[in-house]
C-alpha positions in Angstrom: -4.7 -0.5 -8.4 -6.4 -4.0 -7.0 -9.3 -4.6 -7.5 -11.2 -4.5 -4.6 -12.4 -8.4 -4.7 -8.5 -9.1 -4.9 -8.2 -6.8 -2.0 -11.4 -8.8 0.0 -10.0 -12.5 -0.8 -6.9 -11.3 0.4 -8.1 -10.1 3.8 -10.1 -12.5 4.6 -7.1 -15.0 4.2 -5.0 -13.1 6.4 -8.1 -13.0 9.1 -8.3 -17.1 8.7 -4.5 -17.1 9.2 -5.1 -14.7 12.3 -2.6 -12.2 10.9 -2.4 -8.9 12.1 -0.8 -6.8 9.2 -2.3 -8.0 6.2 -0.4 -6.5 2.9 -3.0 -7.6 0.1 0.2 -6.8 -2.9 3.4 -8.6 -3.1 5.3 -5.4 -3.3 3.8 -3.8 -0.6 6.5 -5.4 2.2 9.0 -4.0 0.4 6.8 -0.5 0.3 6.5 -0.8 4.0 9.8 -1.8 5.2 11.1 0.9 2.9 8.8 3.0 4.8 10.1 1.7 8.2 13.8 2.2 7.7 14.1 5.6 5.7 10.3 7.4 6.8 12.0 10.9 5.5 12.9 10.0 2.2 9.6 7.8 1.9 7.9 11.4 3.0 8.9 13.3 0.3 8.2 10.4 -2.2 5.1 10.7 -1.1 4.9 14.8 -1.6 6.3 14.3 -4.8 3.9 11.5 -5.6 0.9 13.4 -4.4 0.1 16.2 -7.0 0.2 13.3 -9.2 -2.6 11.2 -7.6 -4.6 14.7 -7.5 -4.2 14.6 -11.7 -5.3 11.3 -12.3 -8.1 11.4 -10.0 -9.3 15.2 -11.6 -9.4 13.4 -14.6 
């Protein structure tokens, strides 16, 4: 996880540099253009990853 200043300073960078898709994590391009060329198999990562997220964040 970033934390969320990270997150801000990144932003607000890509708004200076008028950007439209601004990915605050150097591995999230390769995240979305995973996404974009194979959605099904980044679907059921995603329902696997899931019940996961649901463990950490129940504590």
């Amino acid at each position: 996880m970033l934390d969320p200043k990270v997150v801000a300073d990144e932003v607000m960078k890509g708004l200076e540099d008028g950007r439209f898709l601004i990915l605050p994590h150097g591995e999230v391009p390769d995240h979305y253009a995973f996404r974009a060329n194979d959605t099904d198999r980044w679907l059921r990562g995603m329902r696997r990853l899931h019940p996961r997220i649901d463990d950490v964040a129940a504590g």
